[in-house]
HTML snippet that shows the backbone in 3Dmol.js (N, CA, C, O; Angstrom):
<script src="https://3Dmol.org/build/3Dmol-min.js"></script>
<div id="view" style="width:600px;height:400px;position:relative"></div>
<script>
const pdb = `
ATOM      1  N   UNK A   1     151.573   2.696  15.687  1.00  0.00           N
ATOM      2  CA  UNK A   1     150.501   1.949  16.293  1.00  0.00           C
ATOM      3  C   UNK A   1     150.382   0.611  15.557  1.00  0.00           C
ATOM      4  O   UNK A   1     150.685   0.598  14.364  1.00  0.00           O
ATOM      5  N   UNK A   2     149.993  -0.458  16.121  1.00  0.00           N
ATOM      6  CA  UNK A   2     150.055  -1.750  15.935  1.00  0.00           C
ATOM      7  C   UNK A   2     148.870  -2.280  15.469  1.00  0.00           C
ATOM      8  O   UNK A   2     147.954  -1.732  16.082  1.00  0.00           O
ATOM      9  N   UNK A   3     148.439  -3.112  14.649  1.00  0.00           N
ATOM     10  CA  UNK A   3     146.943  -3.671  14.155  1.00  0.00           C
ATOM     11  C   UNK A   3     146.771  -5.002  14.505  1.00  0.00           C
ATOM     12  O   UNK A   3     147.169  -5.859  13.716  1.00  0.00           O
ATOM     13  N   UNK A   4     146.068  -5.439  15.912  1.00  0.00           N
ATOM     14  CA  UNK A   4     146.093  -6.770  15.858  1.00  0.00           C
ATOM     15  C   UNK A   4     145.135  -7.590  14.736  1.00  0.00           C
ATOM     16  O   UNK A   4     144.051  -7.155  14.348  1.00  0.00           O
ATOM     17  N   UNK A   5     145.754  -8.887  14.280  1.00  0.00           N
ATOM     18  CA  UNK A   5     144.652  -9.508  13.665  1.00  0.00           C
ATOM     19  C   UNK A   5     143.388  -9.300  13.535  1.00  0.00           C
ATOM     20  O   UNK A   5     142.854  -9.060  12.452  1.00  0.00           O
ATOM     21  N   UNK A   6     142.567  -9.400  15.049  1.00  0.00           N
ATOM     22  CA  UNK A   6     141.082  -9.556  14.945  1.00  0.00           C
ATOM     23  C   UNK A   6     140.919  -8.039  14.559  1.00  0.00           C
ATOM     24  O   UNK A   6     140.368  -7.895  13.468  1.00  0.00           O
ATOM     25  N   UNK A   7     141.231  -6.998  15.132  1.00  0.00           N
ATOM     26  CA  UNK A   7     141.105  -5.658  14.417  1.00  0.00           C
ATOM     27  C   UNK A   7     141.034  -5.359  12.340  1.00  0.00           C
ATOM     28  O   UNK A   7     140.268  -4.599  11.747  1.00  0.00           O
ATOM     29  N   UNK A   8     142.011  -6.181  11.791  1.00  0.00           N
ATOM     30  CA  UNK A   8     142.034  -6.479  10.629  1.00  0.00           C
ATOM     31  C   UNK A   8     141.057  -7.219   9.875  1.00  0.00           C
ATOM     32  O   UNK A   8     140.601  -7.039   8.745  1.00  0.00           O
ATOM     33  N   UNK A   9     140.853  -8.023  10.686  1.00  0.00           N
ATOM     34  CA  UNK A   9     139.674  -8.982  10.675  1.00  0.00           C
ATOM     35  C   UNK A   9     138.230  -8.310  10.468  1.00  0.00           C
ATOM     36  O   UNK A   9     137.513  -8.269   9.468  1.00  0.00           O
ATOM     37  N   UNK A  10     138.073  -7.852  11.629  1.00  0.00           N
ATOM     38  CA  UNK A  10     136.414  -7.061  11.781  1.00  0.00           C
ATOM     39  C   UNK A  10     136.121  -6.148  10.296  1.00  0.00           C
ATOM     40  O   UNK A  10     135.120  -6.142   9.580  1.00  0.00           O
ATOM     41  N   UNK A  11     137.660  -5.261  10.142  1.00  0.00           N
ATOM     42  CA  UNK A  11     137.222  -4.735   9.499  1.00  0.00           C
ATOM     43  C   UNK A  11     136.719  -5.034   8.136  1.00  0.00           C
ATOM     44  O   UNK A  11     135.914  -4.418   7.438  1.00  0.00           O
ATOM     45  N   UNK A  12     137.365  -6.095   7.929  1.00  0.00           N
ATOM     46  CA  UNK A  12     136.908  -6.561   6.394  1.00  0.00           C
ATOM     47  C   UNK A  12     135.455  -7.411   6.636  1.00  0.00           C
ATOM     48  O   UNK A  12     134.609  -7.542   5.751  1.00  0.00           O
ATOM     49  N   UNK A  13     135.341  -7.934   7.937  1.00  0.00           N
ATOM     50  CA  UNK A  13     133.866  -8.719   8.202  1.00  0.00           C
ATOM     51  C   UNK A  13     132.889  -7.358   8.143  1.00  0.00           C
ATOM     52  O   UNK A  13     131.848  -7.241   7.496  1.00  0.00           O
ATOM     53  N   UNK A  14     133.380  -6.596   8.807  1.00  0.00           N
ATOM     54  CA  UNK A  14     132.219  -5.550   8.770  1.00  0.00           C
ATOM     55  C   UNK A  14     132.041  -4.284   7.557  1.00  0.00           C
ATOM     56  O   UNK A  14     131.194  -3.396   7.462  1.00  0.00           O
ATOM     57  N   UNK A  15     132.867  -4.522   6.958  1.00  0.00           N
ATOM     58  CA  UNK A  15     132.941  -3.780   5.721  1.00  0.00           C
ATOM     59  C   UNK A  15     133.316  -2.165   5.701  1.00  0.00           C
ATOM     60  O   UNK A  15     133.086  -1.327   4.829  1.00  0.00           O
ATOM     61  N   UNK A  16     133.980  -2.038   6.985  1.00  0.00           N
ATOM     62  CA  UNK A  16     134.642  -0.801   7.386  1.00  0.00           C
ATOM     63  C   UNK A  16     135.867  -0.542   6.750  1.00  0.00           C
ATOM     64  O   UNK A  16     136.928  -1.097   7.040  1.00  0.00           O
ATOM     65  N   UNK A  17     135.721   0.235   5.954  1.00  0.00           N
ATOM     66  CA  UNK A  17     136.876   1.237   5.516  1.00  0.00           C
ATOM     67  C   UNK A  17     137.808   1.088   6.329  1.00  0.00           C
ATOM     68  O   UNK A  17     137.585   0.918   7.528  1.00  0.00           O
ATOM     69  N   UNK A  18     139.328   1.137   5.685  1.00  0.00           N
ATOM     70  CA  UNK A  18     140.889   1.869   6.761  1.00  0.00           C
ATOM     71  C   UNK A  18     140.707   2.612   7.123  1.00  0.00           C
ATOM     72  O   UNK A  18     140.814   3.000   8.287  1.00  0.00           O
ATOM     73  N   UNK A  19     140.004   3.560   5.307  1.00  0.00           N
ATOM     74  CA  UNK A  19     140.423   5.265   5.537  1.00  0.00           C
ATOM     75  C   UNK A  19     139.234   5.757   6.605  1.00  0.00           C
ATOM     76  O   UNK A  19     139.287   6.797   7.261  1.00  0.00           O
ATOM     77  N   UNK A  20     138.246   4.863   6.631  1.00  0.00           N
ATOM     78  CA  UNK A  20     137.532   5.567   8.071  1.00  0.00           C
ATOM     79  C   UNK A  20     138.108   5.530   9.568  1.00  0.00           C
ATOM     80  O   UNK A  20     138.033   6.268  10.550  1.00  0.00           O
ATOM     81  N   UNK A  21     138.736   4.279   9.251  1.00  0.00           N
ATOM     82  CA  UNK A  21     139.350   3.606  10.890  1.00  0.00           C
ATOM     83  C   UNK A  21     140.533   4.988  11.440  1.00  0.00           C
ATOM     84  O   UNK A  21     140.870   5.473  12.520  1.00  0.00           O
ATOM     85  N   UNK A  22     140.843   5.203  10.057  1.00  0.00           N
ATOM     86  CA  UNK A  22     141.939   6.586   9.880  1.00  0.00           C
ATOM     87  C   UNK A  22     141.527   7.709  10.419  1.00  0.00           C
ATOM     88  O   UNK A  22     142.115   8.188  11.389  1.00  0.00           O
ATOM     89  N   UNK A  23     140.335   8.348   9.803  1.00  0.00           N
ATOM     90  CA  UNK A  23     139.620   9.122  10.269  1.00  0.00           C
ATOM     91  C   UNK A  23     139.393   9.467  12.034  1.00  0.00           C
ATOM     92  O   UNK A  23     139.600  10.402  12.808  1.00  0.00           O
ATOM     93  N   UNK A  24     138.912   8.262  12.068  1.00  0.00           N
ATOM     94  CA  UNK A  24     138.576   8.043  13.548  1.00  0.00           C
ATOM     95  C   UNK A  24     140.017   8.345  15.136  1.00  0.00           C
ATOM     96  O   UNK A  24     140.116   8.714  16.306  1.00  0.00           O
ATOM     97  N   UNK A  25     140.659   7.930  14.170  1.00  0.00           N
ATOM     98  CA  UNK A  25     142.097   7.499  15.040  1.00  0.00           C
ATOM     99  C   UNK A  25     142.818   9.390  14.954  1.00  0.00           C
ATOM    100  O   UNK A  25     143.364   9.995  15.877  1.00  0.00           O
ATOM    101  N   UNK A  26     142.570   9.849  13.660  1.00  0.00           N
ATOM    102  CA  UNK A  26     143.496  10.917  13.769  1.00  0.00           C
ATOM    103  C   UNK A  26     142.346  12.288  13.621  1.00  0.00           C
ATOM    104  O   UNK A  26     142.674  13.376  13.148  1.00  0.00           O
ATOM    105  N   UNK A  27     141.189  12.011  14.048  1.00  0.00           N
ATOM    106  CA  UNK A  27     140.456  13.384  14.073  1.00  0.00           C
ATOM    107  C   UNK A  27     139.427  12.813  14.770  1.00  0.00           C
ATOM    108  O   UNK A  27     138.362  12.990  14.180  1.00  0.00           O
ATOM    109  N   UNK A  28     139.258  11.858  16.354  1.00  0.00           N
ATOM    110  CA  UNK A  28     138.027  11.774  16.745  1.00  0.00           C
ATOM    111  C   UNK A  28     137.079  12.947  17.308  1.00  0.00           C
ATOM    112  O   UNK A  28     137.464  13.932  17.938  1.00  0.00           O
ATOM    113  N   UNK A  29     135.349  12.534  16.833  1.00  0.00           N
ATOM    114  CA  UNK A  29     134.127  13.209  17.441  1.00  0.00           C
ATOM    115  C   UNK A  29     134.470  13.851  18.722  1.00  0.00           C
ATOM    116  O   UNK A  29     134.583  14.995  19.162  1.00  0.00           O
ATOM    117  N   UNK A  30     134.672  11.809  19.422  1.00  0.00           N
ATOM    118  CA  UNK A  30     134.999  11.718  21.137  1.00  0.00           C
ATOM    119  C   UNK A  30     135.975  10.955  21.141  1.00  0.00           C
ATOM    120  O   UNK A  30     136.398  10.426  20.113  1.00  0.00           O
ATOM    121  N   UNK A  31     136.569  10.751  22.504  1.00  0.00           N
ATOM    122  CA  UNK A  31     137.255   9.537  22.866  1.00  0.00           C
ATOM    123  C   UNK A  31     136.919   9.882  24.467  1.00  0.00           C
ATOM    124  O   UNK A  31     136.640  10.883  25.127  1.00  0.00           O
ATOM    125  N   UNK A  32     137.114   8.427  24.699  1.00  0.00           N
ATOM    126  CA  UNK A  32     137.181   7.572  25.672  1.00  0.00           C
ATOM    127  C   UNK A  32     137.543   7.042  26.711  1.00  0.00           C
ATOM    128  O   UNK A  32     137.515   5.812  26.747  1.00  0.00           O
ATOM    129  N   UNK A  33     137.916   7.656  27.674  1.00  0.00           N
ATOM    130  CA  UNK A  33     139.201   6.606  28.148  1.00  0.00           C
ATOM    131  C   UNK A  33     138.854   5.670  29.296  1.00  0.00           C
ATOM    132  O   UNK A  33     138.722   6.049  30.459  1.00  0.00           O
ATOM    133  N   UNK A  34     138.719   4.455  28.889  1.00  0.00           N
ATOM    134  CA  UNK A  34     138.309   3.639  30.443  1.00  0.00           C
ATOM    135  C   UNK A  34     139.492   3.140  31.142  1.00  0.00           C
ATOM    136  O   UNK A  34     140.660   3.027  30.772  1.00  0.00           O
ATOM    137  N   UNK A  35     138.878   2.858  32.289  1.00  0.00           N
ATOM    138  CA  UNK A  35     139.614   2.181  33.206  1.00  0.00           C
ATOM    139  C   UNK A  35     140.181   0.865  32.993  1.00  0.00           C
ATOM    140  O   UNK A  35     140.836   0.378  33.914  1.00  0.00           O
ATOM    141  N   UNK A  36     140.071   0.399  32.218  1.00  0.00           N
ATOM    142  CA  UNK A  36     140.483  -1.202  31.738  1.00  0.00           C
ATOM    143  C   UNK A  36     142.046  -0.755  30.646  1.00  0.00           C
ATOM    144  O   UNK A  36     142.847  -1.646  30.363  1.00  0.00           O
ATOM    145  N   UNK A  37     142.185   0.226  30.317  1.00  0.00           N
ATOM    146  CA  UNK A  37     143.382   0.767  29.781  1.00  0.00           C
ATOM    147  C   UNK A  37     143.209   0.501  28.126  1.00  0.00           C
ATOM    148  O   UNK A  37     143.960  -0.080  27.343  1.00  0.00           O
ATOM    149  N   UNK A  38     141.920   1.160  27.915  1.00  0.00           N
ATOM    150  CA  UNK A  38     141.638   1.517  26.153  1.00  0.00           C
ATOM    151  C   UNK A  38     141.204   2.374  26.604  1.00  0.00           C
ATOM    152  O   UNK A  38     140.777   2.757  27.693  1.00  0.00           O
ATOM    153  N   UNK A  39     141.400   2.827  25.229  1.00  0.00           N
ATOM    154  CA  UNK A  39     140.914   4.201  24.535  1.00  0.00           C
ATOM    155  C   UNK A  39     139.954   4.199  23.559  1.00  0.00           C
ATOM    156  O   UNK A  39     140.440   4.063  22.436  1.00  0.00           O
ATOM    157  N   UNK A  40     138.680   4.309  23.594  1.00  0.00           N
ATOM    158  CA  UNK A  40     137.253   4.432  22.200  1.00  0.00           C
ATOM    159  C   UNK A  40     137.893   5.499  21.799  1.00  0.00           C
ATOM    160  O   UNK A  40     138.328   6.282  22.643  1.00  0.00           O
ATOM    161  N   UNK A  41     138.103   5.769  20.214  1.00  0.00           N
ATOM    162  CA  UNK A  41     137.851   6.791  19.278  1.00  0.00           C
ATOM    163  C   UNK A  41     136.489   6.476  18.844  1.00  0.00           C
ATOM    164  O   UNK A  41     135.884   5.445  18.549  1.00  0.00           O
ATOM    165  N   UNK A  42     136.164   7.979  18.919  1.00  0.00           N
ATOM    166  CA  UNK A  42     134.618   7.568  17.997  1.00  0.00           C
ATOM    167  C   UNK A  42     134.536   9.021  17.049  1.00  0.00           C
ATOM    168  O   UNK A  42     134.770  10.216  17.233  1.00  0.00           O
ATOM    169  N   UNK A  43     133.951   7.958  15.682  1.00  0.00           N
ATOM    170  CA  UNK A  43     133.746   9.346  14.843  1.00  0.00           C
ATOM    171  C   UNK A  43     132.586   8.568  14.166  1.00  0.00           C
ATOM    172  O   UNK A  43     132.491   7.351  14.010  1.00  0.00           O
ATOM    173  N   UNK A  44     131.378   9.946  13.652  1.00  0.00           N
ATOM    174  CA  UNK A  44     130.638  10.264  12.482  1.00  0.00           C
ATOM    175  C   UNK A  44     131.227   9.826  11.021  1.00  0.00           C
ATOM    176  O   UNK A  44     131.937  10.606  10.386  1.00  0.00           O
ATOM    177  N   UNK A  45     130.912   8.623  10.564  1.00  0.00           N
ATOM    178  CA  UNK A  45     131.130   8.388   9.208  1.00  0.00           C
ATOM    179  C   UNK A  45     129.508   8.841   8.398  1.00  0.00           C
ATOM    180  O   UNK A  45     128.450   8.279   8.679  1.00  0.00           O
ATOM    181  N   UNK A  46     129.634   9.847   7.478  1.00  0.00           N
ATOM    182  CA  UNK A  46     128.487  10.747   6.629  1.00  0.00           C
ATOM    183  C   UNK A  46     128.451   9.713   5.930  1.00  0.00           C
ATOM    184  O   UNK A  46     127.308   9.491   5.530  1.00  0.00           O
ATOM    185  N   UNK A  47     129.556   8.626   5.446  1.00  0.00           N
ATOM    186  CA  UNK A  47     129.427   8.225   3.589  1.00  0.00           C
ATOM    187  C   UNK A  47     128.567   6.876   4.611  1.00  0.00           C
ATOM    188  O   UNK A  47     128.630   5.905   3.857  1.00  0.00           O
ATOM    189  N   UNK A  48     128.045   6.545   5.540  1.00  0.00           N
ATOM    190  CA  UNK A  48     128.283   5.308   5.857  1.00  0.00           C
ATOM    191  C   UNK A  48     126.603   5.202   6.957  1.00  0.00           C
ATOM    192  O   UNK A  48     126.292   4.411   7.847  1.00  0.00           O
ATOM    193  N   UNK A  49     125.759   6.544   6.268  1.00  0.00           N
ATOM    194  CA  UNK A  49     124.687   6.721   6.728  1.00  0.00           C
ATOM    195  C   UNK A  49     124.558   7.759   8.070  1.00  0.00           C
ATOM    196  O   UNK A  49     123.535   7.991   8.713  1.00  0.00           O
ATOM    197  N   UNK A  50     126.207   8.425   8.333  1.00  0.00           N
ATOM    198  CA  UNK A  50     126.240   8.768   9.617  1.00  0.00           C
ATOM    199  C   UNK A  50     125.891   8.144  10.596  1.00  0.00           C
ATOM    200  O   UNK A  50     125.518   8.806  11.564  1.00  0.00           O
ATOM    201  N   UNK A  51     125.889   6.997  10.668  1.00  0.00           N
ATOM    202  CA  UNK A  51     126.546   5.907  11.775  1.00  0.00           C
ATOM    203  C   UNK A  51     128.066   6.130  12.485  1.00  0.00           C
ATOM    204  O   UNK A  51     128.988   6.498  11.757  1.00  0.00           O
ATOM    205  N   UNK A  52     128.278   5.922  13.781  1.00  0.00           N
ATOM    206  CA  UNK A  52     129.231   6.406  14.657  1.00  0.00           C
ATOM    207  C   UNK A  52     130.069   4.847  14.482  1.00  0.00           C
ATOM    208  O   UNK A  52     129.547   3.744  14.643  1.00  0.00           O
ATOM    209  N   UNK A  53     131.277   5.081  14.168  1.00  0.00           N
ATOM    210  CA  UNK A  53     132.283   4.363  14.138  1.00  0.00           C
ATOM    211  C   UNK A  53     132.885   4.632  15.489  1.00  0.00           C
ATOM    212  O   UNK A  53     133.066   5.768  15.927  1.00  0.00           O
ATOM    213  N   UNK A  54     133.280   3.173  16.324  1.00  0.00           N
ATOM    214  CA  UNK A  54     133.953   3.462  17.105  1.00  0.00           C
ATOM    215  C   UNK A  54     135.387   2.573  17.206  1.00  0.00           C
ATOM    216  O   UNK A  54     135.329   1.369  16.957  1.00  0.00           O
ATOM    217  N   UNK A  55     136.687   3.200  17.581  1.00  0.00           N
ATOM    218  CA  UNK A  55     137.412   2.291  17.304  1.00  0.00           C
ATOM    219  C   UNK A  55     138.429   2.082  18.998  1.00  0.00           C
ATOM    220  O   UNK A  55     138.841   2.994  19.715  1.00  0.00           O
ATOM    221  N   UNK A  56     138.595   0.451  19.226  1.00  0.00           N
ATOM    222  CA  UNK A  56     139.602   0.827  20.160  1.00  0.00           C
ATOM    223  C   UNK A  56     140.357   0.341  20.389  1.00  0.00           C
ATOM    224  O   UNK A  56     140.509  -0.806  19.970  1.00  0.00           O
ATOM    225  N   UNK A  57     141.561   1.156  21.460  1.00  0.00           N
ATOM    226  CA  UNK A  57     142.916   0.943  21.509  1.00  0.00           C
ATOM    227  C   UNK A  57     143.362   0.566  22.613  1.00  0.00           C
ATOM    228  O   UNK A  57     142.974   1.128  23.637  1.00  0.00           O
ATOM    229  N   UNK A  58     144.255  -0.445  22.658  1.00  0.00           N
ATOM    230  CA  UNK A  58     145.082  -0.625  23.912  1.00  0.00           C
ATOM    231  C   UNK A  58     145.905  -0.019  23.948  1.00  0.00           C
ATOM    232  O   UNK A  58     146.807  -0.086  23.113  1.00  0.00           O
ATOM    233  N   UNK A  59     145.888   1.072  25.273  1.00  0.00           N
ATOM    234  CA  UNK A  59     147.138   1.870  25.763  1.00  0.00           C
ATOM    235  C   UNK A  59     148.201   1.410  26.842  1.00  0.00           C
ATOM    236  O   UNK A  59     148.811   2.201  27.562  1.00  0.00           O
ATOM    237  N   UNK A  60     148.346   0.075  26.866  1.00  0.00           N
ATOM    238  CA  UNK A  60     148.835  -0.800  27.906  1.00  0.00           C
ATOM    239  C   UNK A  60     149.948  -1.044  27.211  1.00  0.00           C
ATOM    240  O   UNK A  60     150.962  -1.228  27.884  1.00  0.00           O
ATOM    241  N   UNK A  61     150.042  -1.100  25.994  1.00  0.00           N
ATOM    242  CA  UNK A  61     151.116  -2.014  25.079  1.00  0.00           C
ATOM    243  C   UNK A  61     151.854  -1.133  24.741  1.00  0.00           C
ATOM    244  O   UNK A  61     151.620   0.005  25.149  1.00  0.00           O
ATOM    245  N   UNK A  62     152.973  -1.383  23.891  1.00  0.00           N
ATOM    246  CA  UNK A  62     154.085  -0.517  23.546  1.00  0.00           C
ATOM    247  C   UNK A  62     154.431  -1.262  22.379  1.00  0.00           C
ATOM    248  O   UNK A  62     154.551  -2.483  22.472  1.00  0.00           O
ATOM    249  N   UNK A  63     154.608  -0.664  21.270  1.00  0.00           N
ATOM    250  CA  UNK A  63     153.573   0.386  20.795  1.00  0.00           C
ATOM    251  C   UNK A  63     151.810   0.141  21.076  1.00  0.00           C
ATOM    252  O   UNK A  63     151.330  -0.964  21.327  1.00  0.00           O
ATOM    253  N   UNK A  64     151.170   1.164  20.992  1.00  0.00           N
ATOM    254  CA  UNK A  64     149.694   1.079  21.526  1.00  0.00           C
ATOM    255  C   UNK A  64     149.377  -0.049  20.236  1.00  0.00           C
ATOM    256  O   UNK A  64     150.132  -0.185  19.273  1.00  0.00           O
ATOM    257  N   UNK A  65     147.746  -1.029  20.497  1.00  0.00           N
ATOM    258  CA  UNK A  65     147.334  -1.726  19.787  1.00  0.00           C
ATOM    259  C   UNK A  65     146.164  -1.356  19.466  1.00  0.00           C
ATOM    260  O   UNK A  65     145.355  -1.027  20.334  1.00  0.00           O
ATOM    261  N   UNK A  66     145.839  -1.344  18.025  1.00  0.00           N
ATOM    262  CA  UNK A  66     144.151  -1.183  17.970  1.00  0.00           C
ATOM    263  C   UNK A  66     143.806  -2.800  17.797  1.00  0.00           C
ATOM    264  O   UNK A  66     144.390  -3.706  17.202  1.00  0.00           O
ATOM    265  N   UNK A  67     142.278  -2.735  18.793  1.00  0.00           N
ATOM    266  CA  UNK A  67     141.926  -3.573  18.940  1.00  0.00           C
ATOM    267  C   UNK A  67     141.068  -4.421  18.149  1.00  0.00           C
ATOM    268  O   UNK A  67     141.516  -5.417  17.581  1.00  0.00           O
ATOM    269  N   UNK A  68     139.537  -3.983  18.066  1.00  0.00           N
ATOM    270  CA  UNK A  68     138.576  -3.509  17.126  1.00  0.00           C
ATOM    271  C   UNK A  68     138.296  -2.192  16.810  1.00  0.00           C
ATOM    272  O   UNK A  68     138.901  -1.169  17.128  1.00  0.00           O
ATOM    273  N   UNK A  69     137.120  -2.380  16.024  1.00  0.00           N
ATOM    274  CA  UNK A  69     136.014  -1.310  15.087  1.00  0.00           C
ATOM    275  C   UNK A  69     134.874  -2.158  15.113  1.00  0.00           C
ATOM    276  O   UNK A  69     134.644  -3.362  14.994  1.00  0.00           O
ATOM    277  N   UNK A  70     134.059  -0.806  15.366  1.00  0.00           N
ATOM    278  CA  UNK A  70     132.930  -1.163  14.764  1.00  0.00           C
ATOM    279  C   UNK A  70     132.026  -0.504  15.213  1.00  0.00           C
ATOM    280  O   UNK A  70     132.165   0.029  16.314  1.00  0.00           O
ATOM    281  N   UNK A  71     130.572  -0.328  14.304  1.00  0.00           N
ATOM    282  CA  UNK A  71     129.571   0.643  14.161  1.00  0.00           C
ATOM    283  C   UNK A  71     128.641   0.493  15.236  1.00  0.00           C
ATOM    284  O   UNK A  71     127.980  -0.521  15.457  1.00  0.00           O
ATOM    285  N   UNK A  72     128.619   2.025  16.182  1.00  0.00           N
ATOM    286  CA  UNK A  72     127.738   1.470  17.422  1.00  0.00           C
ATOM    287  C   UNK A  72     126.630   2.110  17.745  1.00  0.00           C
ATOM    288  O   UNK A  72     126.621   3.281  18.126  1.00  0.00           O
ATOM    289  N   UNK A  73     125.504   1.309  17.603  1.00  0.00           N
ATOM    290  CA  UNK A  73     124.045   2.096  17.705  1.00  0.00           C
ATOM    291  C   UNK A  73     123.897   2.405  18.585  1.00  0.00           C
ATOM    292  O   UNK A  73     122.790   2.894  18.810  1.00  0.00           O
ATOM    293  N   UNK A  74     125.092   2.327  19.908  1.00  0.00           N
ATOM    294  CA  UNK A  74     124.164   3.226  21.309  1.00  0.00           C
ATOM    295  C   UNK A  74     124.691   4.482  20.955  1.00  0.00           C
ATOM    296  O   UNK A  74     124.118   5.374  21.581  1.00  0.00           O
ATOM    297  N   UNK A  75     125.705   4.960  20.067  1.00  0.00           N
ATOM    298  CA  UNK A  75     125.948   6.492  20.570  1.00  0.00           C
ATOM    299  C   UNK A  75     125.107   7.374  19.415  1.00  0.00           C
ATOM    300  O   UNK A  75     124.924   7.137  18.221  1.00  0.00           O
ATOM    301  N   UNK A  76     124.707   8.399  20.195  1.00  0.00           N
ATOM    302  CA  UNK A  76     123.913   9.636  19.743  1.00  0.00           C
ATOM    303  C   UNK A  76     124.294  10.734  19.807  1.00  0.00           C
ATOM    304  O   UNK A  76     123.580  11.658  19.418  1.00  0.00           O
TER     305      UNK A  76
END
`;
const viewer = $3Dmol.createViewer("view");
viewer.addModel(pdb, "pdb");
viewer.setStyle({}, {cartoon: {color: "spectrum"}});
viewer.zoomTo();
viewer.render();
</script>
């Protein structure tokens, strides 16, 4: 899987862990799949207040791309 820039980016703007982005990608809560051709991983980060990390992917590309991350207060 591929890391675009702004994905690399966010994460250090937003102060998100790899090893969470990791987490997310290889043991999600949920996922996602919309019609626009991503995929949301979303996982429960405990160390991080249990705030829902969500991360996503373009499944259009070859190899797939993650896009962004980042912590999302609508999910419950």
């Amino acid at each position: 899987m591929r890391e675009s820039k702004h994905f690399t980016d966010m994460l250090v703007e937003r102060g998100i862990k790899k090893e969470w982005a990791k987490l997310a990608l290889d043991s999600p809560d949920r996922i996602e799949k919309k019609g626009d051709g991503t995929r949301h991983l979303i996982k429960c980060i405990p160390e991080f207040g249990n705030r829902w990390l969500r991360v996503i992917v373009n499944t259009a590309t070859v190899p797939e791309t993650l896009i962004t991350a980042f912590f999302d207060r609508r999910v419950r």
